[in-house]
C-alpha positions in Angstrom: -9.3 22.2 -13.6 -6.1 21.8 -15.0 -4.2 21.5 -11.5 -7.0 18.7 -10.4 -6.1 16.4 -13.2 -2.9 16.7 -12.1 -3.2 16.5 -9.0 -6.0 13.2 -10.1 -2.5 11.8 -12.4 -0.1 12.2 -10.0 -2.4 10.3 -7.0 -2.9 7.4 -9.9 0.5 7.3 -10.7 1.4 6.7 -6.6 -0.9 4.1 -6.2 0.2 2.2 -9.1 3.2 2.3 -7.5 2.4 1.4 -4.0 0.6 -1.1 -4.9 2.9 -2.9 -7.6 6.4 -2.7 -5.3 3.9 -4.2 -2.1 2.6 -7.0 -4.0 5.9 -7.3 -6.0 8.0 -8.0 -2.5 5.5 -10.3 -1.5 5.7 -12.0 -4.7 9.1 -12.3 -4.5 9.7 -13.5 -0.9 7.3 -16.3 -1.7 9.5 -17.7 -4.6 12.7 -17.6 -2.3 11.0 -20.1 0.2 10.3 -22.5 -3.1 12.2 -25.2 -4.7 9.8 -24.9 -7.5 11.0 -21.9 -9.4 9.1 -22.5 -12.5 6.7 -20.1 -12.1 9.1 -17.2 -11.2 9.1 -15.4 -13.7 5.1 -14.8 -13.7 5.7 -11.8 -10.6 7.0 -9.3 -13.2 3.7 -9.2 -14.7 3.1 -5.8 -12.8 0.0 -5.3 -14.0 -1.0 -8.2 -12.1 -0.8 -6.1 -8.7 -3.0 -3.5 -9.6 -6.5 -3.3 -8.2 -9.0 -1.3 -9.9 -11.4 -1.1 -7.2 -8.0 -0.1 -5.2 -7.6 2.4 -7.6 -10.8 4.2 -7.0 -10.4 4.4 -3.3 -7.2 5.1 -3.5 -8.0 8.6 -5.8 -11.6 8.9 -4.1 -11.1 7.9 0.1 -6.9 7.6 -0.4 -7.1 4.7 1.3 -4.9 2.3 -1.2 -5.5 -1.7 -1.6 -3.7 -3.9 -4.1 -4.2 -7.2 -5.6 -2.4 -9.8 -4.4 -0.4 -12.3 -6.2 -2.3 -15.9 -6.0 -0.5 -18.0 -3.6 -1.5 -20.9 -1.2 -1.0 -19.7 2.4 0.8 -23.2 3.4 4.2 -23.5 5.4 5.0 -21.5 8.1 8.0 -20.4 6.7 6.7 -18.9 3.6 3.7 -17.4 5.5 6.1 -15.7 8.3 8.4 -14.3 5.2 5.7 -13.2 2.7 4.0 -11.6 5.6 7.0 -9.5 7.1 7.9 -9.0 3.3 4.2 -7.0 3.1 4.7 -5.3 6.4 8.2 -4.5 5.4 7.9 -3.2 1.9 5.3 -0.6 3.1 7.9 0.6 6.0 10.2 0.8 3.4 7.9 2.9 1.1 6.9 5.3 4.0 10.7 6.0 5.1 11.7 6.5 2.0 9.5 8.5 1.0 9.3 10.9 4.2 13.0 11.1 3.6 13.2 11.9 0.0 10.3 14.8 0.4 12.1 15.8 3.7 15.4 16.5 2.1 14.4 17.4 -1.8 11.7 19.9 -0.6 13.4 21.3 2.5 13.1 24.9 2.1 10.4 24.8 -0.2 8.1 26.9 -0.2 4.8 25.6 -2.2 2.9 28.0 -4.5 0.6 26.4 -6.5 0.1 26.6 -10.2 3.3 29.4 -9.5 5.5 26.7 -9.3 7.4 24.8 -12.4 5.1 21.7 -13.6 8.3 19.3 -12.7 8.5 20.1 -9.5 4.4 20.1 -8.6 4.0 16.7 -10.4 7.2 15.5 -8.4 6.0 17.2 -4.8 2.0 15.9 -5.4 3.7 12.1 -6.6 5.8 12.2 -3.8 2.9 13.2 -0.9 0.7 11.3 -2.2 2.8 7.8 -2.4 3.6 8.4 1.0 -0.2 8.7 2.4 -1.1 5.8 0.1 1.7 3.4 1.7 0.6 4.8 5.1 -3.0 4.0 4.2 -2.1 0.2 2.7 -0.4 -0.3 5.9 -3.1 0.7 8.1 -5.7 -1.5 5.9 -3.2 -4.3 6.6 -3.5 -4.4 10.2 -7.0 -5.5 9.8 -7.6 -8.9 9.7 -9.3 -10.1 6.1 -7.2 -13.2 5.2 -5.5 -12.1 2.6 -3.5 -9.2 3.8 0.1 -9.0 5.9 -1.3 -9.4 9.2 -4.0 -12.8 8.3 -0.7 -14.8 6.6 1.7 -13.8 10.2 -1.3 -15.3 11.6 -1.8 -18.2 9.2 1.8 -18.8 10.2 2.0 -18.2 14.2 -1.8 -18.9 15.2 -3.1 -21.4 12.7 -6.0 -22.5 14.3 -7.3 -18.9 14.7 -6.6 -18.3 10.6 -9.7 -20.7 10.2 -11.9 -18.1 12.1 -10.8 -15.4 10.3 -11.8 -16.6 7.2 -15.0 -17.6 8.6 -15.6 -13.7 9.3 -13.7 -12.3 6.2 -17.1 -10.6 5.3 -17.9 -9.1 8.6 -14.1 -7.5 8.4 -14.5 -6.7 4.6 -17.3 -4.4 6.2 -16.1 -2.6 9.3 -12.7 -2.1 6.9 -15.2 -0.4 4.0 -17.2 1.3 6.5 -13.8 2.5 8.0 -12.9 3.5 4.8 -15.8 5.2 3.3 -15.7 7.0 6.8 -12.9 9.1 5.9 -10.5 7.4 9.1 -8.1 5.3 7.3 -7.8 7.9 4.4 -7.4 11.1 7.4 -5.4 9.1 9.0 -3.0 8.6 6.7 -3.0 12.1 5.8 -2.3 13.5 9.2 0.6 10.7 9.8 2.4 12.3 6.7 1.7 15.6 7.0 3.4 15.1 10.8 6.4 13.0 9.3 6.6 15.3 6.4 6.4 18.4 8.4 3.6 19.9 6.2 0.4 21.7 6.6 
């Protein structure tokens, strides 16, 4: 019981973490394409970026979602560098990540509850904020206007934006219906378990 709360913490603690450093580059990228700075300061609110529903799936399905920060989708500029900032952040994450397990947990040979508390919170933090970025990243691919690959659209295929937001509720569904499913959140699991060489 113990080892499922921690296991419960640890998969919070990742998705809090995907989720504000996606949102936060997005955030951030948006401001560098503005003259008018004056707001700026309001994308350190972290607590901004964090989805509860988000949170749910993310523990429940792992299939992680975040709440983004509330900007217009106007200029193609800003729409080309917010959405490669989303895209980007989430490649970052996932490298980073398959690295750092890869090299602080080569050798290692996991035991359970038999191994020191430090170094299960650190190993179940560490899987589990991998598979979350994988699973943001695949949920970004589909097409529901607000995530990375609707604003490269908004920016490169205007015209075709317009429909997507007409059929924002049909997506919203096959996404759930992905999601509750099992293949976004298997998915993700079998991508890191390959790049992380586990299993």
């Amino acid at each position: 019981m113990k080892e499922k709360l921690l296991l419960i913490a640890c998969t919070m603690a990742a998705a809090i973490c995907v989720m504000v450093l996606h949102e936060f580059a997005k955030a951030f990228a948006f401001f560098c394409t503005q003259k008018d700075k004056r707001k700026f300061l309001s994308i350190f609110k972290f607590h901004r970026y964090i989805d509860p529903v988000g949170m749910i799936f993310s523990i429940a399905t792992l299939s992680a979602f975040s709440r983004p920060y509330g900007y217009s989708i106007g200029r193609k500029k800003t729409n080309v560098v917010v959405g490669f900032a989303g895209f980007g952040s989430l490649v970052f994450m996932i490298l980073g990540g398959v690295l750092f397990f890869r090299s602080y947990f080569a050798g290692f040979i996991y035991d359970g509850i038999y191994s020191p508390l430090e170094t299960r919170i650190l190993y179940y933090f560490t899987y589990y904020f991998v598979i979350l970025a994988i699973s943001m990243l695949i949920i970004n691919f589909f097409p529901v206007s607000t995530f990375d690959v609707s604003i490269l659209i908004a920016a490169y295929y205007p015209e075709k934006y317009f429909g997507l937001i007409y059929a924002d509720m049909l997506t919203k569904g096959v996404l759930l219906v992905s999601i509750l499913l099992g293949l976004v959140g298997n998915a993700s699991v079998f991508i890191a378990n390959y790049f992380m060489n586990v299993g």
